[in-house]
C-alpha positions in Angstrom: 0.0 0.0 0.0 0.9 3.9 -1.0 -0.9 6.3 1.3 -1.4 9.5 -0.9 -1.2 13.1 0.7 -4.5 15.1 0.1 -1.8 17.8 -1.5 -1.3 15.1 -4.5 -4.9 14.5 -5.5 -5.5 18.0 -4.9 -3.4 18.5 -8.0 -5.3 16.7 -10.1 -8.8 18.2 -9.0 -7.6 21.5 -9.3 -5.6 21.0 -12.3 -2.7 23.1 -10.9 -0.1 24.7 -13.4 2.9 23.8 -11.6 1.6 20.2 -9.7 -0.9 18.4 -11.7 1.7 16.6 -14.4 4.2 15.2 -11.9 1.6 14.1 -9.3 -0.8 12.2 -12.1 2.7 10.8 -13.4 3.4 10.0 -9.8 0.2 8.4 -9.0 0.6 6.6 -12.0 3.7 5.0 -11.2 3.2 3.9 -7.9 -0.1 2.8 -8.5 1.9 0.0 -10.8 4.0 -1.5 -7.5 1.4 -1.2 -5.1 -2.2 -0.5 -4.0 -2.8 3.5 -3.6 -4.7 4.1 -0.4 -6.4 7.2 1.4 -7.8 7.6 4.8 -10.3 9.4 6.8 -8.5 12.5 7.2 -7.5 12.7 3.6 -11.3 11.6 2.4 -12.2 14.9 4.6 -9.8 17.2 3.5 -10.8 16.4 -0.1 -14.2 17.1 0.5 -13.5 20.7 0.9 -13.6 21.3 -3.2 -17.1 18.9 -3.9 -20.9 20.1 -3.3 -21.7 16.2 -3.1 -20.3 13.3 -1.7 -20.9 11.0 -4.7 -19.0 13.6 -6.7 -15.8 13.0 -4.5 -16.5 9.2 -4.4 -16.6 9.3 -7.9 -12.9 11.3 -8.0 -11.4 8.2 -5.3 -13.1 5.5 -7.5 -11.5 7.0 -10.4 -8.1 7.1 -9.4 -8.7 3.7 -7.6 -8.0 4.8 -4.2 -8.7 2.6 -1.5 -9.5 3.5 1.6 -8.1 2.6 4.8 -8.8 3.9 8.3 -6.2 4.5 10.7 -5.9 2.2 13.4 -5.9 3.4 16.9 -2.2 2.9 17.6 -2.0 5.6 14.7 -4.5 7.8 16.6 -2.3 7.5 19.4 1.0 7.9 17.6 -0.3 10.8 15.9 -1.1 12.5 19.8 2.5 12.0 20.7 4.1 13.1 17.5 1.8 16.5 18.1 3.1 16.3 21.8 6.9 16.1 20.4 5.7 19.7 18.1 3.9 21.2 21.0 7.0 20.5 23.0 9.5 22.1 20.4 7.3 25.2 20.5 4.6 24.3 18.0 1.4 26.8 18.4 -1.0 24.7 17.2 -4.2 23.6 19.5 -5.2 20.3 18.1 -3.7 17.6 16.5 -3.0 18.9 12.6 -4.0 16.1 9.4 -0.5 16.1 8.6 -0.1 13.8 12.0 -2.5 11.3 11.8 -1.7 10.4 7.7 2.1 10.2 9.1 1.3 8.0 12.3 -0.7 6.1 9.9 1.8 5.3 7.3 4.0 5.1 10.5 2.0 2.4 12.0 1.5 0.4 8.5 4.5 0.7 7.7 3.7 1.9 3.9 5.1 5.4 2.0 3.7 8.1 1.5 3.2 10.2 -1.9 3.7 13.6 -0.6 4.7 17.2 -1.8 4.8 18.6 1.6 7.8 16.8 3.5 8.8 18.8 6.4 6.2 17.6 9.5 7.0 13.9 8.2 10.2 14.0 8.1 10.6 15.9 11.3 8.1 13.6 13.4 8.1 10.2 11.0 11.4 9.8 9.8 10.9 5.9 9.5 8.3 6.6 6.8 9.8 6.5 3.7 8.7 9.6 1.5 7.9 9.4 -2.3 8.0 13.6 -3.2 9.5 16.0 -5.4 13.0 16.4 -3.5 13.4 12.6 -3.7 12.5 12.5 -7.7 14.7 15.3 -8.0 11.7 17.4 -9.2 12.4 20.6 -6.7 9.2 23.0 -8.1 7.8 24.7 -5.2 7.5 22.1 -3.0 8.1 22.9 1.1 
């Protein structure tokens, strides 16, 4: 299993001008070594550019997402990675998306397709990140 960041798939719904080409390529590849996945967070986040559910469920069915929902020693991964950033000065009230899709990944042990790097590889480090820095594609990724 590849988990896939909201980030990627939200290239390809909004068609963006500097994202869209590597992430479809991107999804394309991996989806040919390994099941592409999505979970709860990610389903929400997504739902943020559709007036209908059957609209977004027709976007995951098309790219042939799966998905998966986090187990709860993800939940509770996710809490403590958020303790680490609250510790280190992080100004955030509640636990941020970004930690739960990386406790998940953590937990299962799969990558993730990402653009956004930093919080995973500052609280997951075991993951192992498929993104733009690691293709060599640098863009405007953070």
């Amino acid at each position: 299993m590849i988990l896939v960041d909201t980030n990627v798939l939200l290239d390809l719904v909004g068609d963006d001008a500097d994202w869209a080409e590597w992430s479809l390529e991107q999804l394309q590849a991996t989806a040919l070594e390994d099941a592409l996945v999505i979970n709860s967070v990610i389903y929400a986040e997504l739902s943020v550019r559709y007036q209908a559910i059957e609209a977004l469920d027709s976007f995951v069915e098309g790219v042939g997402l799966e998905i998966s929902e986090i187990p709860r020693a993800g939940l509770f991964l996710a809490g403590k990675a958020f303790s680490a950033h609250r510790s280190a000065g992080g100004a955030r009230t509640s636990v941020p998306p970004d930690f739960f899709i990386g406790a998940h990944a953590a937990i299962l042990g799969i990558p993730i397709l990402t653009r956004d790097v930093k919080r995973y590889r500052t609280y997951f480090s075991a993951v192992e990140l498929i993104s733009p820095a690691d293709s060599g594609d640098y863009g405007s990724a953070s």
